[in-house]
N, C-alpha and C positions, 0 to 999 in steps of 0.2 A: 504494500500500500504506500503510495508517494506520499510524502511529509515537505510540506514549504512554511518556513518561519516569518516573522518579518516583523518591526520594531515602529509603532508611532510615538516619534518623541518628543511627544507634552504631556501634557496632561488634557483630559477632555471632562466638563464637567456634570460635576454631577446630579445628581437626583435634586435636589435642593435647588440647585441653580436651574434645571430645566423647569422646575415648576414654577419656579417662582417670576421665569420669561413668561410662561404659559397662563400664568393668574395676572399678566403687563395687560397681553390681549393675543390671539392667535399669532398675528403677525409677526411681535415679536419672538414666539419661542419656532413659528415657520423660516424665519431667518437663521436663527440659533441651529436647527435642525440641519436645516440647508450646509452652513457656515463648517460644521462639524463631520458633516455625513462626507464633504466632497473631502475634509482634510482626511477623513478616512480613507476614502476610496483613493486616493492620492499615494497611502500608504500599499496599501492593498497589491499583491500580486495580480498581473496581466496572466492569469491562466485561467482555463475554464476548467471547472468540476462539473462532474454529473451532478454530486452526493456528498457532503461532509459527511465523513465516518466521526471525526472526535474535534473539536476544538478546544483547545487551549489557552485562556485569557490572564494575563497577569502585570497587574498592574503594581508599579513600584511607584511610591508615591515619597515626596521628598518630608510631611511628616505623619502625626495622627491624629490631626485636627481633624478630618473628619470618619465620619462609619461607613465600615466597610460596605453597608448595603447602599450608601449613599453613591458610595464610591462606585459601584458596581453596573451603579445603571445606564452608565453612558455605554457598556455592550449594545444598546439602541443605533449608534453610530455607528461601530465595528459591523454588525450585520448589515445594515443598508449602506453601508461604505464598500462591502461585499456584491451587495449586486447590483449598486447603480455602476460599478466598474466591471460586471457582465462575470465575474470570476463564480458565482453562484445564482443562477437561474431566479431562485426566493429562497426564501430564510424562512421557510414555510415549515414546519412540524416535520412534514416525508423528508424533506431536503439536509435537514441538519440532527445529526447525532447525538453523542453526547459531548456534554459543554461542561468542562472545569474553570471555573474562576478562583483567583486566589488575590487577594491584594499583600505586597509586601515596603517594606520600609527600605528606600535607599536615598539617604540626603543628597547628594552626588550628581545622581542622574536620573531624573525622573522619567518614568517612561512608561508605553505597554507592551508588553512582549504578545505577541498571537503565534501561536502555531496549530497548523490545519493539517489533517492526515484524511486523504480524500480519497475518492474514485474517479 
């Protein structure tokens, strides 16, 4: 089964801050959506999958101000970063496997690591 890794490196925000564009008014969190999804897709591999078998999300954050479920919801970008760049068909229930998320602590270098093991 082929494995392709690949590194977005900021941070994208989180749960808190997507709601709280989204209680502005639509347009603001459709921009935010927008703004985030394409720096995703940017990140993203140019290859096409049929089928993610596993995905691997992990986010290193530079501290612990915020919670990890907060932290975790910006996966919303990573997947549609996925298939407005054609590399996954939808991010539909059939399409996508299983999904490990993990947030870790690195002052340093903040980042998301993804790695995809596909068909």
């Amino acid at each position: 089964m082929p494995e392709v890794n690949y590194i977005i490196p900021c941070m994208l925000p989180g749960f808190n801050e997507m709601l709280g564009e989204a209680l502005k008014n639509r347009r603001a969190y459709g921009r935010m959506k927008k703004e985030y999804t394409g720096l995703c897709m940017m990140a993203s591999p140019n290859i096409k999958m049929k089928r993610v078998e596993h995905i691997s999300i992990v986010w290193y954050v530079p501290n612990k101000r915020k919670d990890k479920d907060n932290i975790i919801a910006s996966q919303k970008f990573i997947f549609d970063g996925l298939e407005k760049n054609g590399t996954i068909k939808r991010d539909s229930f059939n399409n996508i496997g299983t999904i490990f998320l993990d947030v870790k602590l690195d002052r340093n270098k903040p980042r998301i690591e993804v790695s995809i093991k596909y068909d």
